[in-house]
N, C-alpha and C positions, 0 to 999 in steps of 0.2 A: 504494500500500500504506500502511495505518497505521500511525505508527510512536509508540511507546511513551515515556512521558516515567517516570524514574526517581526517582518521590514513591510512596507508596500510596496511588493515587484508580484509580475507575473509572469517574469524571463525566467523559464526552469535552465539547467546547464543541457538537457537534454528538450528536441521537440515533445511538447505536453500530450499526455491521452488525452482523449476527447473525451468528454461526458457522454454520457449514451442521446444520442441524434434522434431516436425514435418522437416523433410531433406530429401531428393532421396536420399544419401550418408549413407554408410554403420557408424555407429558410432562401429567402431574397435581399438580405440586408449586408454588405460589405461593410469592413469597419469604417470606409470615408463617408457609406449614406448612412451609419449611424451617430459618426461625426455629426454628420449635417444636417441629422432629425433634433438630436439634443441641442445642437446651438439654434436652428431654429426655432426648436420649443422654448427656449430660454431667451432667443431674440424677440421674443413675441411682442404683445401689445402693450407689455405690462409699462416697457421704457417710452414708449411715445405717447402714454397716457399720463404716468406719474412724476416724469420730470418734474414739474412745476412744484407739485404737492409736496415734494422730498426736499428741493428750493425750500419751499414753505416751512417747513419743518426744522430745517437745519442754516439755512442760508445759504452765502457764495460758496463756501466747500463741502461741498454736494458732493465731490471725488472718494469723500472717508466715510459717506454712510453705505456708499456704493462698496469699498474696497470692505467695509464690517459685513455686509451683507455677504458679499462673494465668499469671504471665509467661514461663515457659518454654514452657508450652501454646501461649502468644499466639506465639510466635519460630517456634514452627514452622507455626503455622497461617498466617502470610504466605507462607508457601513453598507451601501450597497452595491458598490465595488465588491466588496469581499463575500456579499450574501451572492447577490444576482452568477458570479461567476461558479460558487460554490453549488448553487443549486440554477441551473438555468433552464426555468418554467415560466408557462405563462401565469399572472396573477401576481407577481411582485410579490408585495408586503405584505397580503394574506396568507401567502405560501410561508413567507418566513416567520409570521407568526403564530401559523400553524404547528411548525416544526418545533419553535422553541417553546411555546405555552402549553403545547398539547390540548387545546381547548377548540373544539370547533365555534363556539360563540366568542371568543375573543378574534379566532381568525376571521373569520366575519363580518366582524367591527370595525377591525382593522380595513380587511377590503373594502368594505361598503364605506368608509370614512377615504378611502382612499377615492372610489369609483364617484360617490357624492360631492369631492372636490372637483372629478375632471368635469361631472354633468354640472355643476353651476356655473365653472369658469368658462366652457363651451357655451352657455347663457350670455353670459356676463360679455364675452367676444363677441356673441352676435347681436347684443345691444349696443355694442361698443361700431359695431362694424355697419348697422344701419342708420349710424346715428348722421355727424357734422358732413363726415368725408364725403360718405354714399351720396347726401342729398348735393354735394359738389356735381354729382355728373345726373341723379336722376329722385326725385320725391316719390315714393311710393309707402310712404309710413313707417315709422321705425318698427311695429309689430307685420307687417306683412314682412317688412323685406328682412327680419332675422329670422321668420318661420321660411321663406325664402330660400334663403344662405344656409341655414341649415340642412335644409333638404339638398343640395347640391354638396356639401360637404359630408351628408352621408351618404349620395351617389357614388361618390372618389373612393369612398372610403370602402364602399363596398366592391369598388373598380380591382381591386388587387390590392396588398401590400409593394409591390413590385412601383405600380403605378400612383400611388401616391405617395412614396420615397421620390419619386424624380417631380411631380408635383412640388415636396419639400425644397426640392436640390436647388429648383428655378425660384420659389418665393423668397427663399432663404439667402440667394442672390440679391435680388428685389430690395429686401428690407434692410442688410447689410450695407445697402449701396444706400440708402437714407444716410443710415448714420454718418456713414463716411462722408457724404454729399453735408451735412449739415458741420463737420469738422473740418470740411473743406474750405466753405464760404466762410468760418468763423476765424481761420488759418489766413485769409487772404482780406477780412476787415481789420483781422488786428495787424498783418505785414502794412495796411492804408493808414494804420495811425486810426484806428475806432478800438472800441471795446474795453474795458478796464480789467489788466489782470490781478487786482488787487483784491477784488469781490472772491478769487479762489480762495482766499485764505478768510474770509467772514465769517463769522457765526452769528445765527438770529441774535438780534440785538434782545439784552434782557432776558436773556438762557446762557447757562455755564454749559460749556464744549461739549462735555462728554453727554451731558442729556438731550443737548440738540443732535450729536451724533449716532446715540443710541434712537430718537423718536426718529428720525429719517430713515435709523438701519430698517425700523419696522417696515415700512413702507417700501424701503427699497427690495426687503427678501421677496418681496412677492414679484420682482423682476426675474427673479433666478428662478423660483420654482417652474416644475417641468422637466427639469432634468430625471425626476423620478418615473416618469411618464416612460422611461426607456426600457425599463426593469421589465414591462409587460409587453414587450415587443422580444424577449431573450428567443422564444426559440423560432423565429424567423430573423434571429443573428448565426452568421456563418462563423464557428470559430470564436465564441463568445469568451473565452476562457481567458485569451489571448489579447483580442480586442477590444473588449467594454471597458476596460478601466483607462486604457489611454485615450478612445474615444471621450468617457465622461468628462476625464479630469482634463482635456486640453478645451472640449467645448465650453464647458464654464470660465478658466481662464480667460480666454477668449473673449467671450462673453465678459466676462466684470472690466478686462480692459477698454472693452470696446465703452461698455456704462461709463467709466471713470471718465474717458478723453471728452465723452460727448457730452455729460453730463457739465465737465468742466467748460467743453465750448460753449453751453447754452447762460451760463450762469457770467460767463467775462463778457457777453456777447452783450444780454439783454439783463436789465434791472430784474431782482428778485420778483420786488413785490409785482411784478408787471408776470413773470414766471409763474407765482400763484395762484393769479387769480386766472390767469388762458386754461380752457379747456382744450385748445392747441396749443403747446407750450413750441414745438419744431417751428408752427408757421410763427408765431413769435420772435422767436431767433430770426427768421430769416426776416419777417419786418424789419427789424432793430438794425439790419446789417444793409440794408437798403437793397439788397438783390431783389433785381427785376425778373423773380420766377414766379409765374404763374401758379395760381392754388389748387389746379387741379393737377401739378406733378406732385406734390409733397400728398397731398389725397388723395392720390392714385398708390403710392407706396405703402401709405400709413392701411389702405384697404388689403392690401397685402399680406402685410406682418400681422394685420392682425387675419385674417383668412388662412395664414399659415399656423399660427397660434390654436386655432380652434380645427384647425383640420388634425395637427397633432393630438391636439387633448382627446379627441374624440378616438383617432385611432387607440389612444391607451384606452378610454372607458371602455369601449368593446370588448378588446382582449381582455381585459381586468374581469370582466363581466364571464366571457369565455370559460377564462379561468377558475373562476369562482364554480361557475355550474360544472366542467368537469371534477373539479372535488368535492362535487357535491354538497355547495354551501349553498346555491341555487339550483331552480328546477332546472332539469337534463333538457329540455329542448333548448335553451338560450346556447348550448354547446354545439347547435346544430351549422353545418359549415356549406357552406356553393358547391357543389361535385368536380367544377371543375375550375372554378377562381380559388377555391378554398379558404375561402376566407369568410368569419363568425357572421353569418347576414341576420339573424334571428338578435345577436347582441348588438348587430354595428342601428339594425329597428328599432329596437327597446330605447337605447341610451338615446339617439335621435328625437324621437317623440318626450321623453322625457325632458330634454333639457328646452325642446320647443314649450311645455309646459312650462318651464321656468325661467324664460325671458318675460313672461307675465306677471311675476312675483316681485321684481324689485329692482332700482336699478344698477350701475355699474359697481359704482364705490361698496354698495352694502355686499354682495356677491364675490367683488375679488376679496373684502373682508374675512367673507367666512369660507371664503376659499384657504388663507391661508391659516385660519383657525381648522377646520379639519386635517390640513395637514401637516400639522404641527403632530397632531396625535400620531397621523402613520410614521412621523418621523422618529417621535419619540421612542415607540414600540418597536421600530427597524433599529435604532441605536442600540437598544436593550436586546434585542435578539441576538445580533453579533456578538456578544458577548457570552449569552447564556448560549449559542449553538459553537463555542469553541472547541467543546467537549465533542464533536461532533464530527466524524471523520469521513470524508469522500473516497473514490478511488481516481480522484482525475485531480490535475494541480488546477488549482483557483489562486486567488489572487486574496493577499492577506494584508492588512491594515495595521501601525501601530496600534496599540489597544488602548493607550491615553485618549486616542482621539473621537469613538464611540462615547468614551466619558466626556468628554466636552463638549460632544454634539446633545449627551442628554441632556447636560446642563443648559446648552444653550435655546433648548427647549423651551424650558421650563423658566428663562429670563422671558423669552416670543410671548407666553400664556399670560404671563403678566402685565405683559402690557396692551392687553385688549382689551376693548369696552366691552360695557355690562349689554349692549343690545347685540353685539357678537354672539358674546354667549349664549342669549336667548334661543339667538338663530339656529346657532349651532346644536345648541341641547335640543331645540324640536325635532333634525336631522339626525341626530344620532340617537332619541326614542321612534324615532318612525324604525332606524335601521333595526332595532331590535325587534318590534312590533312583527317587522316582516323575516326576523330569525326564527322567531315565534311559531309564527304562519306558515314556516318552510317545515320545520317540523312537524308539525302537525299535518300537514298533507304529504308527509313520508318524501322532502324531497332530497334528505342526505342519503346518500349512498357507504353505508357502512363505517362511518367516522362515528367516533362518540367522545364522549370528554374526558379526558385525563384527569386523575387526580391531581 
């Protein structure tokens, strides 16, 4: 058997066994389009919506609630570094807390805490996504046209894994070429003698640093997440053992650098308080710097990143959803597959109709709130899993994690919990007694398939 050295590598001295390959799901994912699903999903709407708000929070050095956030991101993505490669199934964080709780109602929890963040934030995208930009090219109601966008984003998604990977590949162009385009112009106002770089180094007037840098990390994790969304796509990854953890850990990098430059271009560019209050904070920048671009290129991108956002979330809910009902935490037809796309069309339905439900319910800000409130929980419970399945041995190498740093990720948990409002919670506790409710109702209509609870 192999046994595991306790660094973060996943270079063995010899080519690694493979985990056993056996999955209905197509393995179509290369480690570059898994690269480019995770930065995509973490490129998402979150930075073209919340610049401003994070500004708000913290002031002109916007660059360190970004760089706190990337690191908490990083602390928990070695935890599933070292699960996802150790065990590569579909269902993510249910799966792993399956194995180390031994409880099928905790795994469950877990899942559905996981699967109930992607269907809100897939919500939250398509009110996000029918809202300013959209009506730039065409008005047809912010609830038509997110029941709309969804529906076509579960068309894709039911298109193949194959083909909405390369979907990813081109949006994820698209939206990276925003930022760049907005650090570009901001690179060539300040080479004109405009913009002040002296606002990088601000903090909200009338807050000591570290609390203004902690309330914007808040705001800003919710940039990163997504990266979790990768764990439930493992076994349509080629060679997962090998390449998931340098895919995750370079796309997040990535990702928080690309945050920090643009974040900082927006704040030397354009006055704070002018950042807070835009519900476009990008076309902001670009007023402030006098470029004569037109509003429907920056709202053509902004439709983009965030269309790439929710087309990822939504490919995890499904699998996540897949997965759950092959282990029998939901009913056996949601695991039902296309003959010949092979790909969950009974789960890519389900989660579709549901999150159309729930562009009904509220709008952006309350949603990505209790987006990152549910997943705080899966992360908490993935931190703690890595630790209690160390004891736990495979026969293929995986990829192992300092073990400090699952301890830092719990903790940094449990600082996230803290600082969320009391209407958060509410949100959240009605979602997560519904989840139980329907743990409840699965049992009772026999729909685990021979799991039972652990002492």
């Amino acid at each position: 058997m192999t046994t595991t050295v306790d660094h973060p590598t996943a270079v063995p001295s010899t080519p690694p066994a493979e985990p056993d390959t056996s999955t209905r799901l197509k393995r179509g994912i290369t480690g570059k389009l898994l690269f480019l699903f995770i930065l995509g999903d973490v490129l998402g709407a979150g930075i073209y919506a919340l610049i401003g708000q994070i500004a708000g929070e913290t002031g002109g050095a916007i660059w360190l609630p970004l760089l706190v956030a990337m690191l908490l991101a990083l602390l928990t993505a070695g935890s599933y570094a070292e699960l996802v490669t150790k065990y590569p199934r579909a269902g993510g964080s249910a799966v792993f807390a399956e194995r180390a709780y031994r409880s099928t109602f905790v795994s469950f929890m877990v899942g559905y805490c996981m699967l109930a963040a992607g269907v809100v934030s897939a919500a939250g995208l398509a009110i996000a996504f029918s809202g300013e930009y959209l009506v730039t090219f065409v008005d047809i109601g912010p609830k038509a046209g997110a029941v709309a966008f969804l529906i076509l984003v579960g068309l894709v998604n039911a298109r193949g894994i194959k083909e909405s990977m390369r979907a990813n590949v081109l949006m994820t162009c698209v939206e990276l070429s925003g930022l760049l385009l907005i650090i570009g112009i901001v690179a060539w106002f300040l080479g004109d003698g405009g913009g002040d770089t002296g606002r990088a180094l601000e903090f909200k007037e009338g807050q000591a640093p570290l609390s203004a840098i902690f309330a914007g990390a808040l705001l800003a994790f919710y940039s990163f997440v997504g990266f979790e969304t990768s764990a439930n796509v493992v076994e349509e990854v080629k060679n997962p053992s090998k390449v998931y953890p340098l895919a995750l850990f370079s796309a997040l990098i990535v990702a928080g650098l690309m945050y920090m430059l643009v974040g900082t271009a927006a704040t030397v560019a354009a006055p704070v308080d002018q950042l807070a209050e835009s519900t476009g904070p990008f076309l902001t920048v670009i007023d402030a710097t006098g470029t004569s671009l037109p509003d429907w290129v920056f709202s053509l991108i902004a439709l983009v990143a965030v269309a790439n956002g929710a087309l990822l979330t939504m490919i995890m809910s499904s699998r996540l959803l897949f997965g759950m009902a092959e282990q029998g935490l939901l009913p056996a037809p949601l695991a039902r597959v296309l003959p010949n796309r092979r790909t969950p069309w009974v789960a890519i339905l389900t989660t579709t109709i549901l999150a159309i439900a729930l562009t009904f319910t509220g709008d952006l800000a309350t949603l990505a709130e209790t987006v990152v409130l549910l997943l705080l929980v899966v992360f908490l419970s993935t931190n703690i899993a890595v630790l209690v399945l160390r004891r736990d041995e495979v026969d293929h190498e995986h990829f192992r994690v300092w073990t400090f740093l699952p301890v830092l990720g719990i903790l940094s948990c449990i600082v996230l919990f803290t600082q969320q409002s009391g209407e958060v919670w509410l949100r959240g506790a009605a979602l997560v007694a519904l989840g139980a409710v329907l743990y409840v109702i699965n049992r009772v209509a026999g729909g685990e398939r021979g799991t039972t609870d652990a002492a």
